[in-house]
N, C-alpha and C positions, 0 to 999 in steps of 0.2 A: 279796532281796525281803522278810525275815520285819522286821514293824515295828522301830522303835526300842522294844524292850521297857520302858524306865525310864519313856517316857512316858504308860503304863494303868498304873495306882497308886490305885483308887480302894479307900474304906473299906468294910469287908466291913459289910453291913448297913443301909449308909446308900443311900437309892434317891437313884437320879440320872434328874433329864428326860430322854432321848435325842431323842424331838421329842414334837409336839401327844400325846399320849394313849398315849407306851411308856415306860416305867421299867425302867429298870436296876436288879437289888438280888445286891450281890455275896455269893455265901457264903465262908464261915470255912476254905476246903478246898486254899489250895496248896500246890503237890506239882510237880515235874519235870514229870507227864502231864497236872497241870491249871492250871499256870500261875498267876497268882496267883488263882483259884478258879471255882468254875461261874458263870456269868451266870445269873439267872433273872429273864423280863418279865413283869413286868404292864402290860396292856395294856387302854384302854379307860377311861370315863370315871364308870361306874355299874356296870355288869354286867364286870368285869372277868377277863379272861383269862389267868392264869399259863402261862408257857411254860418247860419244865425248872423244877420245884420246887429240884430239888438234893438233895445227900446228905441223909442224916437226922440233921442236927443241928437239936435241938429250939430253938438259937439262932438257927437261920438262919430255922427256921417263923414263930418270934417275930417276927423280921426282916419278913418276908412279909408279918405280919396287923397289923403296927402301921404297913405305908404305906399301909394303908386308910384312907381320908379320909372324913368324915362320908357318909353317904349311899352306899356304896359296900362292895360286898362281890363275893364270887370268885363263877362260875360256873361256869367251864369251866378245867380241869386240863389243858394238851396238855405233850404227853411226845417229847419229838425222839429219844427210842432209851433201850434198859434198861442202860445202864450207871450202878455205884454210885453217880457222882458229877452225875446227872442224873434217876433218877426215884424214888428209893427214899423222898422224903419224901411224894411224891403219896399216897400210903396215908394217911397221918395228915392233909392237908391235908384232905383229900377229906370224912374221919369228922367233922373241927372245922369244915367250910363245906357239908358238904352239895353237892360239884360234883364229876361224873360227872369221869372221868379218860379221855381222846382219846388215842390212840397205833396206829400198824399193828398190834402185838400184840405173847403173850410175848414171851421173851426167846428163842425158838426162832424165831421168826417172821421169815420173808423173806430165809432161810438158801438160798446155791444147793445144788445137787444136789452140787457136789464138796465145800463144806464141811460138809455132813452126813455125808459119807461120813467126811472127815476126823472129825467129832467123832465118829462111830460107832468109829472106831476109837481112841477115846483122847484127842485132841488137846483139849487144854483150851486156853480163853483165856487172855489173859493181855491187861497194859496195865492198864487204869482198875479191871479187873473189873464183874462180870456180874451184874446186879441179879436171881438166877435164882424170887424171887418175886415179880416185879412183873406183874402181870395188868390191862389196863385195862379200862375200862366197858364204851366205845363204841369199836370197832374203826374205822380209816379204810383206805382205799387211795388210789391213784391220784386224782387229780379230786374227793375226795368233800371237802365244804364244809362248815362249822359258823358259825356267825354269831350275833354279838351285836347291839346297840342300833348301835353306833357301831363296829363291824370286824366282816371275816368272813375269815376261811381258807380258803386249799386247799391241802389235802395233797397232798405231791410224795414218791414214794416213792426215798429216794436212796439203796439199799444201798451199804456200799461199806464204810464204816468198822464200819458192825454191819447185820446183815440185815434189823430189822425199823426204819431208820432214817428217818427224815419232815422233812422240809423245808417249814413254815407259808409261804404267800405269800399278803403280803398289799398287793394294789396291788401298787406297784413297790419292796416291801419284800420280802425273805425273812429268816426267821427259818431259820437254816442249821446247827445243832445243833453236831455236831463234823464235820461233812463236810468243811464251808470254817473254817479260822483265819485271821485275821488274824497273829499270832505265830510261827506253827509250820507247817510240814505235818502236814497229820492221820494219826494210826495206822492200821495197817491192820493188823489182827494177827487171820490165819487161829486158828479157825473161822469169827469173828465176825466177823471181816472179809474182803474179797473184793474183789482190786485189781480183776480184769475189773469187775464191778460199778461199785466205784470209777470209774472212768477212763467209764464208760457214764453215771454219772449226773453227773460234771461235766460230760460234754458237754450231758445234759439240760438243766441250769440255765444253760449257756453258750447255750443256743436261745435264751432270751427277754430282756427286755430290765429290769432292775433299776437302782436308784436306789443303793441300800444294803443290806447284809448286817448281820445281828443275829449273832453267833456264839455258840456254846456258851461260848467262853475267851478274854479280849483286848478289843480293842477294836472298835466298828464300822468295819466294812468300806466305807471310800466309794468304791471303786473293783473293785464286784464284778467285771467282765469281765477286768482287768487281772489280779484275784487267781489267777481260774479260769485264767487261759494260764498263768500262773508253777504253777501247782500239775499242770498237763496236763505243761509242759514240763520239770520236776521229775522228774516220774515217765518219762518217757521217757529222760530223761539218766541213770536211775539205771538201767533198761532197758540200756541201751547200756554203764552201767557193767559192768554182771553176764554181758552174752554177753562183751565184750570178756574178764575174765576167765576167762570158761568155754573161750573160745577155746585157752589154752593147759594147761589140765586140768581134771578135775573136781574137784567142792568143791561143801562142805555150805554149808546158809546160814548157819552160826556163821563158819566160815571165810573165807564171802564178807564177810561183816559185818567181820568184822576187816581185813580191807584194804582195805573202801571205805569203811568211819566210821572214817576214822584219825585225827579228832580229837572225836570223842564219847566224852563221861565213860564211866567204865566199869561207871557205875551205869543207862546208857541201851542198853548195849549187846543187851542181852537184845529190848528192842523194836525196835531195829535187824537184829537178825536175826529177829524175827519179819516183818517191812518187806521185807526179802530174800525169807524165803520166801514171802511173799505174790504177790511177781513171780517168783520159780520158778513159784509155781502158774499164774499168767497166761499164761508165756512157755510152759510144757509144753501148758496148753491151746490156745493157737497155733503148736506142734507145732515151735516152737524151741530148745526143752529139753525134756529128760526126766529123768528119775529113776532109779537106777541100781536096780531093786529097787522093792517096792510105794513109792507117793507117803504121804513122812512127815517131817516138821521133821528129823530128824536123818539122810535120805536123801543121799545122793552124788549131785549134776545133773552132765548130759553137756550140752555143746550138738549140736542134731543138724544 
């Protein structure tokens, strides 16, 4: 299902159309987790909306404020979730344009009850890493709408890949952060991430009905509905991968990692077993596994 990846090859810097009033501008940042770099839209024909600034290279800022066209300057700053390679340059944009920063909140924020406990006890993230000063303006949740001249938002709150994660819809567009790739299945990597969540808010954005998907990494999504069942049914087969194994003993999720990613590099491994124990966490909370000992990344699961 994951695109032809040779075919998104655009130049980092250079904004590209996407249609009437959204621009593409790619940052300088790939990497195995982000692909060849973060997306960031501006959107809008006067009063213009940035969505994901991107990492904090001062190149990409540059990037940013030189496809500003006569007549035209930023407003509104929105942030699809606080990881490194998505809001850390909103601080600086914000100081050089004077526009309030929109996001659910910290980098703590719309965290479930069990991965709090997990980060209580230790468990650090890991994957893109964790923008842990990024603070925005004006908080959104559910429903709540922001609007320009010529576009408006509504925030969709899609925990799943990080807890305080938001999904911009606009019309029958969504701007869909790292929830949904086009390229890849998205990470899910306990604390920050939360398959239960996960697997709740794809069904959310499978309720309605979209034209196209904006992504954090890759290319646009024309065929939202489609992606969402491959990335549901995904995750289920991997489900079924992990009791099938449990079925004949118990195993950590480093362990389970190594015999179901048996052909992933051994530099991804680490996030593949974080991907694991994310669905330990799911499957124990629907009381299909459990944990041999307190619930911990390097615990022994039974299936029950």
């Amino acid at each position: 299902m994951d695109a032809d990846l040779s075919a998104f090859d655009p130049t980092p810097g250079v904004p590209v159309v996407l249609e009437p009033g959204v621009r593409r501008v790619l940052a300088p940042n790939p990497s195995p987790m982000t692909y060849r770099g973060t997306n960031t839209y501006l959107i809008g024909e006067t009063d213009i909306a940035v969505i994901d600034p991107g990492p904090d290279l001062p190149e990409h800022g540059n990037a940013i404020l030189s496809a500003l066209k006569p007549g035209q300057r930023i407003t509104h700053i929105l942030v699809t979730h606080a990881h490194l390679d998505h809001s850390p340059l909103a601080a600086s944009l914000s100081q050089q344009t004077g526009a309030a920063i929109y996001a659910f909140g910290g980098p703590d924020a719309g965290r479930s009850a069990v991965m709090q406990s997990l980060a209580n006890a230790g468990l650090a993230g890991g994957g893109e890493g964790v923008d842990t000063n990024f603070r925005p303006d004006q908080t959104m949740r559910e429903g709540d709408t922001v609007r320009g001249p010529d576009w408006s938002f509504e925030a969709i709150h899609t925990p799943g890949h990080f807890g305080n994660h938001l999904s911009f819809a606009m019309d029958d567009v969504c701007f869909v952060g790292d929830h949904v790739m086009g390229w890849a299945s998205s990470l899910v990597s306990p604390p920050d991430g939360d398959l239960t969540d996960f697997m709740a808010s794809c069904e959310k954005l499978r309720a309605r009905d979209w034209r196209v998907f904006y992504a954090g990494h890759g290319a646009p999504i024309e065929n939202p509905h489609e992606r969402l069942n491959w990335l549901i049914a995904h995750r289920r087969a991997r489900e079924a991968e992990i009791l099938s194994a449990l079925s004949k003993a118990p195993a950590s999720a480093r362990a389970l990692a190594e015999q179901i990613y048996t052909e992933t590099p051994p530099a991804l491994l680490g996030a593949a077993t974080r991907n694991v124990f994310a669905h330990l966490v799911d499957l124990s909370g629907k009381s299909q596994t459990r944990p041999l000992g307190p619930l911990h990344s390097d615990a022994q699961f039974e299936r029950c």
